[in-house]
N, C-alpha and C positions, 0 to 999 in steps of 0.2 A: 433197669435201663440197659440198654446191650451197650457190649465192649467197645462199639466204634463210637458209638453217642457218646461217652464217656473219653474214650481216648482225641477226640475231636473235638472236646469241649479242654482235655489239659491241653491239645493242641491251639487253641484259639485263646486260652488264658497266657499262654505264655508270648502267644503275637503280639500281643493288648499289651502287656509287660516291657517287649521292647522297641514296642511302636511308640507308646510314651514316652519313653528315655530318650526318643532321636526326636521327641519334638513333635510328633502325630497322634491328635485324640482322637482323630476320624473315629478308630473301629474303636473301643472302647464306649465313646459316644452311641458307635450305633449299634453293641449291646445293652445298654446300660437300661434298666426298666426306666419307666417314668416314676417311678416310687422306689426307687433303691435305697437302700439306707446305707452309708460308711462313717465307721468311726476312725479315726486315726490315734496316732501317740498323744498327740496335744487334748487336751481337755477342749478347746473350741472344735475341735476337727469332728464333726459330728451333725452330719447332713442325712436327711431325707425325703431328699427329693433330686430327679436328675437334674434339673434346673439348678438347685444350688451348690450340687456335686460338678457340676460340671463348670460351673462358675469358680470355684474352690481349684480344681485342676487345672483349670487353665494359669488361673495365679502361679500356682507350682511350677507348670509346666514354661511358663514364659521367663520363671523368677530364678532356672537351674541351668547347669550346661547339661550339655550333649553327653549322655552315658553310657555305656555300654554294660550289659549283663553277663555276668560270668555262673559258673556253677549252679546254672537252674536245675532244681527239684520239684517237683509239681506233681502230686498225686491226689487221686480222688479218694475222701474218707467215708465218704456216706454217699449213696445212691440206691435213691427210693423211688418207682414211679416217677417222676417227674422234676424231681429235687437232685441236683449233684453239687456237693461242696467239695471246694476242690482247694488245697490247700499247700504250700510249697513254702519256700527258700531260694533266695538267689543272693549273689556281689553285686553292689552295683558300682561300678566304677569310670570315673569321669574320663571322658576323650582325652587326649596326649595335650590336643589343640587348644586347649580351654585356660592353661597354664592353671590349673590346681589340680590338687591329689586328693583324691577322696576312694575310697575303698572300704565300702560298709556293707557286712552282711544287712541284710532284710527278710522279711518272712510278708507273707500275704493268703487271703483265703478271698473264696470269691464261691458267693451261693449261686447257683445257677440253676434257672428255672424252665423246665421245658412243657410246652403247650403242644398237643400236639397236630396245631391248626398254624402254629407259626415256629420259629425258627426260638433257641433259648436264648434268654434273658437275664443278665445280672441282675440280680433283688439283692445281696448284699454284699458288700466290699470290706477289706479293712486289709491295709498295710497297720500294724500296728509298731514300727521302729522308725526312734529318727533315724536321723541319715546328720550324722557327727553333731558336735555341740552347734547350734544357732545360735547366731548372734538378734538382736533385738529389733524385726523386724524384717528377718531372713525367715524366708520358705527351705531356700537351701543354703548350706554351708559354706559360704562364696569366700567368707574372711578365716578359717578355719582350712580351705582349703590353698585358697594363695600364700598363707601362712608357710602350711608345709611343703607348697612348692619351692619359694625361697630358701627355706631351712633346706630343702633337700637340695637345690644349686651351691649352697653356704658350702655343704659340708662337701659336697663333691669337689669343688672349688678348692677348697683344705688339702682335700687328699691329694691334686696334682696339682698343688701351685709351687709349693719346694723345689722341686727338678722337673714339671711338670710330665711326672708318671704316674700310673695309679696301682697298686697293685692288687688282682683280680686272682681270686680264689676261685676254679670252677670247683663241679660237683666230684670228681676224685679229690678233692683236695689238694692238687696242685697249684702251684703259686706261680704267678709271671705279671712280670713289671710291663706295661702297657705304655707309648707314649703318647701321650695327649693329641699329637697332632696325629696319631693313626686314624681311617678313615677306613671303613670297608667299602668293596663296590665300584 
């Protein structure tokens, strides 16, 4: 398969990646064969068909906040004729706006099938990590994640409530007492 079919297909896996995260199955959907098969982390997570993949993601996708991807790695490990499996890494990490914290690496592979009467096709998927400890009946980590957003107001909270300073260490290691009510901008 030439370099650009290959490099256009890690370019279109990683669009799918964070066209999901912000809430759009569009393109995803309209790679996805009619007979894809994906398994996930969970022992039920294991569909093939787009119909029930798509049913399954949309749960997710309605049931999560808004994410953003950080650190994407995406490279193709096999390409043969018509077959590219294209396999990567990313963070995924929840919007500011969403008031939880969540920062979990992920890994994903996505088999892609090229015809060459039509454009390629996802035939197989797998995210294979959760995404932090689930509570029972969660898709995504919503109580795990508001969790550590409090924890992390608690303890900021801690640190400037005494004389409300905080003291900030940048990356020389310099040290300066900050006052609470400073404001940039």
């Amino acid at each position: 398969m030439r370099k650009k079919v290959v490099n256009d297909l890690i370019g279109t896996s990683t669009e799918i990646l964070q066209t999901f995260w912000h809430k759009d199955m569009s393109l995803l959907s309209h790679y996805l064969d009619d007979d894809v098969f994906y398994c996930g982390a969970d022992p039920s997570q294991y569909y093939s068909s787009k119909n029930e993949l798509v049913n399954y993601l949309y749960s997710v996708m309605n049931g999560c906040s808004e994410s953003e991807l950080t650190h994407i790695d995406l490279q193709c490990v096999f390409n043969q004729q018509n077959i590219c499996i294209i396999v990567g890494r990313f963070f995924l990490m929840t919007d500011i706006k969403s008031l939880e914290m969540i920062h979990e690496k992920q890994r994903c592979t996505f088999v892609w099938s090229i015809d060459k009467e039509r454009e390629g096709r996802i035939v197989y998927m797998n995210i294979p990590d959760y995404i932090g400890k689930l509570e029972e009946g969660e898709v995504f980590p919503h109580k795990m994640g508001s969790t550590t957003y409090q924890y992390y107001k608690d303890m900021v909270k801690k640190l400037i409530e005494p004389d409300k300073t905080i003291l900030v260490n940048d990356k020389s290691d310099y040290s300066t007492l900050v006052d609470h009510s400073f404001r940039l901008g």
